[in-house]
C-alpha positions as CSV (number, residue, x, y, z in Angstrom):
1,X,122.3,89.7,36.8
2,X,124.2,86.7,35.2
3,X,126.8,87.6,33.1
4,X,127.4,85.9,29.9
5,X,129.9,83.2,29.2
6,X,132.5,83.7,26.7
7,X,134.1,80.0,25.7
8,X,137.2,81.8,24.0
9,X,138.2,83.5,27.2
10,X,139.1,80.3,28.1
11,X,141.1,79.0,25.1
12,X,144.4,78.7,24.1
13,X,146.1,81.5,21.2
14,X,145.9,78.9,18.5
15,X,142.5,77.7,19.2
16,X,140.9,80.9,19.2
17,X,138.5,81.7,16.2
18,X,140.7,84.1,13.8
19,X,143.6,81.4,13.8
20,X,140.9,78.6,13.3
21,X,139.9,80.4,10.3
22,X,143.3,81.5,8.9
23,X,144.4,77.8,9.3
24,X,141.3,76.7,7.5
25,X,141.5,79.3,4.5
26,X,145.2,78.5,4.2
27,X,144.9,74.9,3.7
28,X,141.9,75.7,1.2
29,X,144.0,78.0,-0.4
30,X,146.9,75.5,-1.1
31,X,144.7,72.9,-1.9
32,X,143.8,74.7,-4.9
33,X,147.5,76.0,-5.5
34,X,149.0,73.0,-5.5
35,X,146.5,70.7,-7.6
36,X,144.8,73.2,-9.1
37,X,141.4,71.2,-9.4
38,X,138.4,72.6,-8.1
39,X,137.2,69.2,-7.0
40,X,140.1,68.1,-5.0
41,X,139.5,71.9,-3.3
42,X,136.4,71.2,-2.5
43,X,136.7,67.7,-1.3
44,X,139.3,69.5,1.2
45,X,137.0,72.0,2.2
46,X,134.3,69.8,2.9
47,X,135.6,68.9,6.4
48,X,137.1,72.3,7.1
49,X,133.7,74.1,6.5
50,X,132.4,71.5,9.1
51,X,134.8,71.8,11.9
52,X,134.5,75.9,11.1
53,X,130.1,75.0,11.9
54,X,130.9,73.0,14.4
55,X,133.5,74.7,16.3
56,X,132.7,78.4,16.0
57,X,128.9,78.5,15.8
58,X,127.8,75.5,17.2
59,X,130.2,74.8,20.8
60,X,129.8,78.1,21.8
61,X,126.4,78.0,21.8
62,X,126.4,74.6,23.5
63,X,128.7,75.8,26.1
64,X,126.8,79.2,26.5
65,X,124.0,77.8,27.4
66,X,125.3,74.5,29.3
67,X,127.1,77.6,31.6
68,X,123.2,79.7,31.9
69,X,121.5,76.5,32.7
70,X,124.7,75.6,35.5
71,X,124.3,79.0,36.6
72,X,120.0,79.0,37.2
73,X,120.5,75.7,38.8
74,X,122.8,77.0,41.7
């Protein structure tokens, strides 16, 4: 029985998905503090939203199953 592989056991504190999110929603957050503008907020958010896709649905998956395919090989 293969057991599965968990890519955040293998991360540092800061790079771990509560302090990816908290980072995210903080800069969000003081985007629209400071300006104000929901524009400018959004344009901000824009890039986070995609690193958040990217980085906490998307790599783990990636890695998850780059690990089971590693794994079946050997």
């Amino acid at each position: 029985m293969t057991k599965s592989f968990d890519v955040w056991n293998y991360k540092p504190w800061w790079c771990q998905p509560w302090s990816i999110l908290l980072t995210g929603i903080v800069i969000i957050g003081s985007s629209w503090l400071i300006g104000k503008n929901l524009w400018i907020s959004l344009l901000v958010s824009l890039p986070i939203v995609a690193w958040w896709v990217y980085f906490l649905i998307l790599y783990p998956r990636l890695v998850s199953q780059a690990m089971e395919e590693s794994q079946r090989e050997n």
